[in-house]
C-alpha positions, 0 to 999 in steps of 0.5 A: 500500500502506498504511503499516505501524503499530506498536502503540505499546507496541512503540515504548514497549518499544523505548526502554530496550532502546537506551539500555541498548545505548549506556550503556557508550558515553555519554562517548565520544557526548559527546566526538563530539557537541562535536567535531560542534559545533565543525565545524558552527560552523566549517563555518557561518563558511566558508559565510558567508564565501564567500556574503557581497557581494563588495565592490568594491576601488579602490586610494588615491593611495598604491597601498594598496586600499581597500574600498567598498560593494557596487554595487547595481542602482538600481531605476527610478521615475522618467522621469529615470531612463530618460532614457538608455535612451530616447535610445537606443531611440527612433528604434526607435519609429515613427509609422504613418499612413493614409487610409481609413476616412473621414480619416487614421489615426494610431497608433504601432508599433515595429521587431522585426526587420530592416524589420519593424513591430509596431502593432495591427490596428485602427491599419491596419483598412481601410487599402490603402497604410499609411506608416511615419515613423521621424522620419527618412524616410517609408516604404512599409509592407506588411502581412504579418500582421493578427490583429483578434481579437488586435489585432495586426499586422505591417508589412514596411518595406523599407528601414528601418535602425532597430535592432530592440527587444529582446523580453521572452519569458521564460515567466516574464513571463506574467500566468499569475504574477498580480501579478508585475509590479503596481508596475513602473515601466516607460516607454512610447514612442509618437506619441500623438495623431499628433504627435511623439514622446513617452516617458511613466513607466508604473506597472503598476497591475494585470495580469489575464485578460480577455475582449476584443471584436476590433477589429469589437466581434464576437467575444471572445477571451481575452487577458493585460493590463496595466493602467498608470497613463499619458495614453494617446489616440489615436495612441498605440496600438501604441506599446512599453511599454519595461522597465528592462532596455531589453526590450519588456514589451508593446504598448499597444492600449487605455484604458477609456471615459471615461478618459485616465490609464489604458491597456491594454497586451499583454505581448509573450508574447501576439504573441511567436509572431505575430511569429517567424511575420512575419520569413518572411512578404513576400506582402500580407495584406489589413488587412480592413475599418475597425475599429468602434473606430478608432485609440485 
């Protein structure tokens, strides 16, 4: 229904009628309207007072308190920075190797759950006994899913101790909210090259949707990315990109051609489902024929 309009010589004719109304009441609306003041501005000084930092209070030598500065949450930029999260999450990312596919094939993974394994599908295409090495022991390690046009996948590993990583899946962290995380100085973990381990600052340079080729370059599929200024190589994929909160923000499964410093990374959003799925899967999956790709 539409609004109701009013001439406007109705709302013209209104205005003398009303002040005459209120004119016998004029010194006591003034009287009202400074006490309305003197409350809004006591009200506002309580307010700021409740919402203000609460700051931290240590105590001298002679019992009396003393008040400091608030703490703040430093915020991390550098690999120094993330020097103790990566003591302690680094054995919770292993190094998966194979035979098949005309040679050894060498990528990173890390553990999700209790004897499960995430990496990507082209670190295992082709591949009929995978092991995984955790700088411990050497494992037998079984497929239980294998995703190629996501590129993903998820080894059981009977027998493995490591403590699972801890997986960002807030809805929150989907590149649905573009340019959300651009910036971030995040760390990546990984085997690269098929050697020893190695912790290297990632910056976030972009995060976008794109169509990506599945790992037999056949058919492509819509995914989330990470674009992070890192030296990623073959053997690093499948390796975790790691926040400052010590979450998982993704898996890296890529880098452009011709290029070494930048690498691709999918938010854990993406394979969050895939994973939930393998913790209730033991039968073996055939990991299909070797990528076109290969590890990278």
């Amino acid at each position: 229904m539409a609004a109701k309009r009013f001439p406007a010589w109705i709302l013209l004719r209104k205005v003398p009628v009303a002040m005459r109304a209120i004119r016998p009441y004029r010194l006591q609306i003034v009287f009202m309207l400074v006490a309305a003041v003197v409350l809004l501005g006591s009200l506002g000084a309580y307010l700021q007072s409740i919402s203000a930092p609460i700051p931290v209070v240590s105590r001298t030598q002679t019992g009396q308190p003393t008040q400091t500065k608030p703490v703040q949450s430093k915020v991390f930029t550098t690999l120094s920075d993330y020097s103790a999260l990566i003591d302690q999450e680094k054995g919770s990312v292993v190094k998966v190797e194979g035979y098949g596919c005309g040679g050894e094939l060498l990528g990173s993974g890390f553990v999700v759950a209790p004897d499960l394994v995430a990496t990507n599908a082209h670190v295992v295409a082709g591949i009929r006994s995978p092991r995984v090495l955790d700088g411990y022991d050497s494992y037998a390690a079984t497929p239980v899913l294998f995703d190629p046009k996501l590129d993903f996948a998820v080894l059981r590993v009977n027998g493995l101790t490591d403590t699972p990583l801890v997986l960002n899946q807030s809805s929150s962290d989907t590149i649905s909210l573009i340019g959300s995380h651009t910036g971030d100085h995040d760390v990546l973990l990984s085997y690269p090259g098929g050697g020893t381990f190695k912790a290297e600052l990632a910056v976030i340079d972009d995060e976008y949707y794109a169509d990506v080729y599945d790992i037999y370059n056949a058919d492509a599929g819509h995914r989330d990315l990470y674009e992070v200024a890192a030296s990623v190589i073959p053997g690093s994929s499948g390796g975790a990109l790691l926040q400052q909160n010590g979450q998982v923000a993704g898996i890296v499964f890529g880098y452009p051609p011709n290029t070494k410093d930048t690498g691709f990374v999918m938010p854990t959003i993406d394979f969050y489902d895939e994973i939930q799925q393998a913790k209730a899967l033991s039968v073996p999956v055939s990991t299909q024929s070797c990528a076109d790709l290969g590890a990278n």
